[in-house]
N, C-alpha and C positions, 0 to 999 in steps of 0.2 A: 035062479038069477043070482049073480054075484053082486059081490057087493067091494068097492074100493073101498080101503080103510085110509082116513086121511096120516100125515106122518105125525108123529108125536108132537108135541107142541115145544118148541125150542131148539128142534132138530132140522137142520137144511136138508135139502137133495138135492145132492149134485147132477150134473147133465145126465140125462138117459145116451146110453151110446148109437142112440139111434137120432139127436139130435142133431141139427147145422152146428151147434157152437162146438158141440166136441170135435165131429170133423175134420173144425177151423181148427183148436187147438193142435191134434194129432199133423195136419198139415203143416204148422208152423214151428213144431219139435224134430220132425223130419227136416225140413229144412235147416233149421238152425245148428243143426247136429253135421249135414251131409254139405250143405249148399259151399261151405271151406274146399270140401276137397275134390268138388264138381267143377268147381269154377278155374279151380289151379289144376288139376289133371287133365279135365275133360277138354275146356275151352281152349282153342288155339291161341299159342303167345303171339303175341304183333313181332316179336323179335324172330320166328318162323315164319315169318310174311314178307323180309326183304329181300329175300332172294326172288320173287316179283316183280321185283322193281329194279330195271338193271344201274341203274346208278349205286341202289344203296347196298346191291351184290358185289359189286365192285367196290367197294370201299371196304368191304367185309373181307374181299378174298385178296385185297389188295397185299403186298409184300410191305413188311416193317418190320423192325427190331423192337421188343421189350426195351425200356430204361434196366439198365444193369442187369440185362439176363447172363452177359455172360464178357466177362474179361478179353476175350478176345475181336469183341465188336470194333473196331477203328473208330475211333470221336476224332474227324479231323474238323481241325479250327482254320477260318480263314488267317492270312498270317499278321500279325499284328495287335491283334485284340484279346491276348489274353500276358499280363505284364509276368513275366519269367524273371524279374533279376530285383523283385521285392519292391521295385518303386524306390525314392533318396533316402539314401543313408540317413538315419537320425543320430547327431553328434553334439543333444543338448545336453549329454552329461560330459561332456569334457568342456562343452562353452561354459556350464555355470559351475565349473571347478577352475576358471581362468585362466584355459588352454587353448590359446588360437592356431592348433597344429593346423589341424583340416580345414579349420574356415580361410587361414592364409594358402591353403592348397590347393581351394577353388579356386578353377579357371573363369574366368571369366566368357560365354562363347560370343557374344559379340564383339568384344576385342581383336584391333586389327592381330589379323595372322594368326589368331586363334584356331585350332583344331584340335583333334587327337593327340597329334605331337607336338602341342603348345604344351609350356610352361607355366606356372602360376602366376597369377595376375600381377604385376609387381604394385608397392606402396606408390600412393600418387594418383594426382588429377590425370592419369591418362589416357586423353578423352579418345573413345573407341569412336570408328568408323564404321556408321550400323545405319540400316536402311531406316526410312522414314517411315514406314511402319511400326517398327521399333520405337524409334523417337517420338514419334504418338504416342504412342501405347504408354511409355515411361513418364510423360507428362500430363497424360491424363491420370496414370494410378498416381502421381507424384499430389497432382495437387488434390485426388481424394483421397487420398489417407495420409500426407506427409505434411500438406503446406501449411494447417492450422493450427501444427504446434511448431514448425521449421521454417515457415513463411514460405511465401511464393518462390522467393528469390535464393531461401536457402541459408536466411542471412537471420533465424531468428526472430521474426518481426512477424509472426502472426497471430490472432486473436487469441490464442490463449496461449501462448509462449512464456510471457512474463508472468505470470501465474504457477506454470511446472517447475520454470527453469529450464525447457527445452533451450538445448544446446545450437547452436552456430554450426553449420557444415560449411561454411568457408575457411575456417578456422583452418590453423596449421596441423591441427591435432586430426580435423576429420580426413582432410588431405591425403595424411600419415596411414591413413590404413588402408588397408588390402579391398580389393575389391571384395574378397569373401568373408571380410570383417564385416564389410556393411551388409551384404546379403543377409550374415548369420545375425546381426541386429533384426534384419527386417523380419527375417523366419521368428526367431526367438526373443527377441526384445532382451532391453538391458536397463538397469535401476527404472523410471520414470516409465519406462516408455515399456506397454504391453507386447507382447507378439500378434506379428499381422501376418503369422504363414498360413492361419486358419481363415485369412481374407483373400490375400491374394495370395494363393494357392499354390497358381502354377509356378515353376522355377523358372520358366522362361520372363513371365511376369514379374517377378522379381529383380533379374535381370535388368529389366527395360528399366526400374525403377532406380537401379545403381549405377547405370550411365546416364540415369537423368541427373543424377547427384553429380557425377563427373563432367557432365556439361556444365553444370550449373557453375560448379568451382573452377572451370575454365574459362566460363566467361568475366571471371571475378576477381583480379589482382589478389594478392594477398594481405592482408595489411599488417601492417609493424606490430608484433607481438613480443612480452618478454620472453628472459629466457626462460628454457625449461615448458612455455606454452605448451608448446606441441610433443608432448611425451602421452601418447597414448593412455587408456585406460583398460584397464584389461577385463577381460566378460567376466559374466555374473549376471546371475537370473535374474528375470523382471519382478521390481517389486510388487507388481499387481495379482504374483503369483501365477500367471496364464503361461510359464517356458514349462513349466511341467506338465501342461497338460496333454492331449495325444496329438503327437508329433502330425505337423502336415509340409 
């Protein structure tokens, strides 16, 4: 008869290999080891399973171009929507060096007989003949950005006028200048008065806004001024610092 000898006192015994737990172990180091490259080789991808499905075969086998596979793909653009000629000239460093070449060489387009083969807008109230659209559009931007320092009427008298000093566009002096004098005011602003081409943006909008001034002083005698009144002043940046910043 044998005899079992128990194991030393402080000494474990690990699993007999004839145990469930080792089994379980050795199954689970199998696994852990193999089940990576089972699941990625062995297992079919869903992405080998649309061609199954004929819609998503057809999307698969459908005809396309790569983005920039190759230089000679044609990118044709509808015609109009992509600007070719840089968008407006920006000519706020010749206005804040007090050079009115360009801004008195803007046309004015709503000016009667304005076109391509128009001429630059001459000095003076000369009130254009511009559809009612226009004339809207000029009186509404007029009285949101213009009236509260140039008053309603144009004539100086609005709620904060006498405070800046904003000037009189009735005056013989505002008269005197170019249509593209006031424009380039309105784009780039001059001493007192910031630039609002970063508001009202568009050039056509601006626009409306300079024969709203030319209506206004047409509907407005002149009054008796001394001499020398009406001698312009010549550009120079806004003192609020905003002509330098990017051109709009």
């Amino acid at each position: 008869m044998k005899r079992h000898d128990p194991a030393p006192v402080g000494r474990r015994q690990g699993p007999s290999p004839r145990s469930g737990w080792w089994w379980a172990g050795l199954a689970a180091l199998t696994l852990s080891t193999t089940s990576c490259d089972w699941w990625y080789n062995r297992v079919p991808s869903p992405d080998d399973l649309w061609h199954v499905i004929p819609w998503f075969d057809h999307m698969i086998r459908s005809k396309y171009v790569r983005p920039y596979q190759t230089a000679t793909v044609p990118r044709y653009t509808p015609p109009g929507i992509v600007p070719v000629t840089g968008g407006e000239p920006d000519w706020s460093g010749e206005w804040t060096t007090g050079k009115t070449t360009t801004a008195d060489a803007l046309r004015d387009p709503y000016a009667a007989g304005a076109g391509d083969s128009a001429k630059a807008s001459p000095p003076g109230p000369d009130v254009s003949v511009i559809s009612r659209d226009v004339d809207a559009a000029g009186d509404t931007l007029y009285q949101t950005y213009c009236a509260v320092c140039h008053g309603i009427a144009g004539d100086a008298k609005g709620p904060v006028s006498p405070r800046i000093g904003a000037p009189s566009l009735l005056t013989g002096r505002a008269r005197g200048y170019s249509d593209g004098y006031i424009y380039s005011i309105i784009r780039y602003g001059r001493g007192v008065m910031p630039r609002y081409g970063d508001k009202v943006y568009l050039p056509s909008d601006r626009w409306a806004i300079v024969n709203h001034v030319r209506k206004l002083q047409g509907q407005t005698p002149l009054a008796p001024e001394p001499a020398g009144a009406a001698v312009g002043i010549p550009p120079a940046p806004s003192a609020t610092g905003s002509t330098g910043e990017r051109p709009r």
